[in-house]
N, C-alpha and C positions, 0 to 999 in steps of 0.2 A: 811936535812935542814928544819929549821921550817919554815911552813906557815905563813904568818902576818894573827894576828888578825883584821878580817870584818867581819863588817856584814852576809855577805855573807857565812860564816862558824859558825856562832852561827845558834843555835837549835831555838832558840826564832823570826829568818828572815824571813819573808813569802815573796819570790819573785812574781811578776807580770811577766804573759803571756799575750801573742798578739794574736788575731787569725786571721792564715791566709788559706785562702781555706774553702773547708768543716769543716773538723775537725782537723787539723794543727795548734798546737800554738809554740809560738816561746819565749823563757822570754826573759824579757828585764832587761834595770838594774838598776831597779826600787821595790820597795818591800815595808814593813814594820814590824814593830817589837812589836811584841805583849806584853811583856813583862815591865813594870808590866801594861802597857797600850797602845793601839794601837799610832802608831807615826812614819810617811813616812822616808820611809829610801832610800841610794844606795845600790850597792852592794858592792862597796869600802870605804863607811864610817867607821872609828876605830869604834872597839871595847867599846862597855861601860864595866861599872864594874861589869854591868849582863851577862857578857860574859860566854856562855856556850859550849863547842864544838858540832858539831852535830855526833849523834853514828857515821853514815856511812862515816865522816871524820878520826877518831882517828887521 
């Protein structure tokens, strides 16, 4: 079965971490997307049409 395309699975997503304790972070599902310019994202918003897969997904 395919994945849906998010955010969360393109190459171009950079999720946000929380920290908690010493040195414990935790992501949240919150990020942004680099591509072709920085701009807040979720980790369930569709896919744009710079959608890339990330290697370690195939």
């Amino acid at each position: 079965m395919e994945e849906p395309k998010t955010c969360e699975t393109c190459r171009h997503f950079v999720g946000h971490f929380i920290k908690q304790g010493r040195s414990y972070y935790v992501p949240i599902q919150q990020g942004h997307c680099v591509e072709p310019r920085l701009k807040d994202r979720t980790v369930k918003t569709p896919a744009c049409g710079r959608y890339s897969c990330r290697p370690d997904r195939t």
